[in-house]
C-alpha positions in Angstrom: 6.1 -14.0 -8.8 6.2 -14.0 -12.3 9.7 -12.3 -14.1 10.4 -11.8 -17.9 13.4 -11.3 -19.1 13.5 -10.3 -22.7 15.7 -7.4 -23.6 14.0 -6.8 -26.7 10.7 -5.8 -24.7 9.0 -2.5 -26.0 8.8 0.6 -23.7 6.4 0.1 -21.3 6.5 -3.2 -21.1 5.6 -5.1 -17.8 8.8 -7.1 -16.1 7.5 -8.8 -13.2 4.6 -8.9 -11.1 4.5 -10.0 -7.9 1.5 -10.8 -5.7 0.3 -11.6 -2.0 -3.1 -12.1 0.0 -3.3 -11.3 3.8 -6.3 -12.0 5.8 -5.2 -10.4 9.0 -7.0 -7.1 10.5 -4.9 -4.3 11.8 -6.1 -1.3 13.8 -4.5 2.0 15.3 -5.8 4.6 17.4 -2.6 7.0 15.8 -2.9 9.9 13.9 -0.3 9.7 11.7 0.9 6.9 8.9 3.2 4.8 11.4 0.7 2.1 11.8 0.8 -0.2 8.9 -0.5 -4.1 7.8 2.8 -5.8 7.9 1.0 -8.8 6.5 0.7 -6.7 3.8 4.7 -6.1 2.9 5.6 -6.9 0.0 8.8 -6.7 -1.8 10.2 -6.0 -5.5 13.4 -5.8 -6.9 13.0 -3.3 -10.0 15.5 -4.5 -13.0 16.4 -1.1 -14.1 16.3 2.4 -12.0 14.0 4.0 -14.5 11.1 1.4 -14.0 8.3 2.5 -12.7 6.3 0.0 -9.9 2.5 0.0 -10.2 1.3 -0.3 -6.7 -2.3 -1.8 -6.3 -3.9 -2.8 -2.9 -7.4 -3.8 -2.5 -8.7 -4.3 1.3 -11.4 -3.2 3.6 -11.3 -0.4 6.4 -13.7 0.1 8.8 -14.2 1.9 12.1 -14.9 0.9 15.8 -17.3 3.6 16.3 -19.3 6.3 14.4 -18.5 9.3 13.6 -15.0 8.0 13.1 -12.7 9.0 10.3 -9.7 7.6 9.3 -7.3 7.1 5.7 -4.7 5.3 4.1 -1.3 5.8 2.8 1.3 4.1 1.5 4.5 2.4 3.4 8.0 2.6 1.0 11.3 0.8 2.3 14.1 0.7 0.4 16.7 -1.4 1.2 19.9 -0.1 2.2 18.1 3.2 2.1 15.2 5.4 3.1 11.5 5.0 4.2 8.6 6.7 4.2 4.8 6.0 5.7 3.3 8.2 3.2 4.5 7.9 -0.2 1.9 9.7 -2.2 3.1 13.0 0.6 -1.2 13.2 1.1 -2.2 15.1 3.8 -5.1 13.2 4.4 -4.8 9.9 2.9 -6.0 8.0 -0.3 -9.1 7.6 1.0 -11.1 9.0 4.0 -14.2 7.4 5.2 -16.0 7.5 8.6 -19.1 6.7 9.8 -19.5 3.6 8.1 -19.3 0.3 9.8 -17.1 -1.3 6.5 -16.0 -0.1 3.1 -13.8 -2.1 -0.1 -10.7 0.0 -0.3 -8.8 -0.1 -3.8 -5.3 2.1 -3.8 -3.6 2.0 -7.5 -0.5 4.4 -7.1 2.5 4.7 -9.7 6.4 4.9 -8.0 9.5 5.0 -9.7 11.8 4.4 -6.6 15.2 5.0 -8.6 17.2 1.9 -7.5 18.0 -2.0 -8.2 17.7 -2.4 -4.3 14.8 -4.6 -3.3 11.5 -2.4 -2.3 9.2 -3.3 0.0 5.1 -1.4 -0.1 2.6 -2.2 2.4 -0.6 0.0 3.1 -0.3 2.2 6.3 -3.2 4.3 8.0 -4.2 6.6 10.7 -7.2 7.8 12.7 -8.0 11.5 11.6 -10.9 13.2 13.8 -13.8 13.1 14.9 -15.2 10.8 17.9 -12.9 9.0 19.8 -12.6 4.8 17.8 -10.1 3.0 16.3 -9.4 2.7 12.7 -9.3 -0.6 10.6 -8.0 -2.2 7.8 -8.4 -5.7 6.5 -11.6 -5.3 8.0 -13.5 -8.4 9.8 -10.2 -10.6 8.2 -11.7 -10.9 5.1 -8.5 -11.2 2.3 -6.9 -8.2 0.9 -4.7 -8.4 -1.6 -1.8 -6.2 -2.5 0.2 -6.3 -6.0 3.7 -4.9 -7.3 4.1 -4.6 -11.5 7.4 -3.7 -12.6 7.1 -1.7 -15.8 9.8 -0.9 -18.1 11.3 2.2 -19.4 
C-alpha cells in the first residue's frame, strides 16, 4: 500500500491506504458471524491510536436456494489483542438479502481500533432464516475487493 508520512498533514488527512482483490467464494450454513472470506483479510497498522480506519468492501452474496436469507458483518483482529466477528455489534448484518440468486454487496464502515498494533478486517456472514440453503459471498468467484484508509486525527 500506499503510506505518507508528513507530519504537517491537516486533520483528517488520509495516511495510508491499503488494498486487496480476492476472487475466491466462501459459503456457510452458520448462523452466527464465525464464517468469514479469509481471502479477504486484510491488515493495517494505524500510525496513531486516534486514527480512524475507513473500512470498504465490495463483493457479491448469493444463496443456494430460495427463500434463503442471509447478512454480512465485519471480522476485527487486533494483534496482541481482541477479536470480534461483528464489529458494527448488528443484530442482523449490513445487509440482508434472500431470495435472490446474486446481489453486488458494498460495506463502507468507519473504526477507530485505539492502537499502533497491526489490524486485520475481513467480511464475515451468516445464514439467518428461512428455507434451509447456504449462504454466499464472493459469489460465482467473481473479484471482490476490500480496502483499509487510515485517516488522521
Amino acid at each position: 500500500g500506499n503510506q505518507l508520512t508528513d507530519a504537517n498533514m491537516s486533520p483528517g488527512s488520509v495516511l495510508q491506504i491499503v488494498s486487496k482483490i480476492d476472487d475466491a467464494e466462501y459459503n456457510t450454513t452458520t448462523s452466527d458471524f464465525s464464517a468469514r472470506g479469509t481471502g479477504f483479510d486484510l491488515a493495517i497498522t494505524p500510525s496513531s491510536t486516534s486514527s480512524k480506519i475507513l473500512i470498504m468492501i465490495t463483493t457479491r452474496i448469493a444463496f443456494q436456494y430460495a427463500n434463503t436469507f442471509g447478512a454480512v458483518g465485519i471480522y476485527r483482529s487486533i494483534s496482541g489483542g481482541a477479536s470480534t466477528n461483528n464489529l458494527s455489534g448488528e443484530t442482523s448484518g449490513n445487509m440482508i438479502v434472500g431470495d435472490v440468486l446474486s446481489t453486488p454487496l458494498t460495506i463502507q464502515f468507519i473504526d477507530t481500533p485505539n492502537t499502533t498494533s497491526a489490524v486485520t478486517y475481513a467480511p464475515t456472514f451468516r445464514f439467518l432464516s428461512g428455507g434451509s440453503g447456504i449462504v454466499y459471498i464472493g459469489a460465482n468467484t467473481q473479484a471482490s475487493c476490500i480496502s483499509l484508509i487510515e485517516i488522521g486525527p
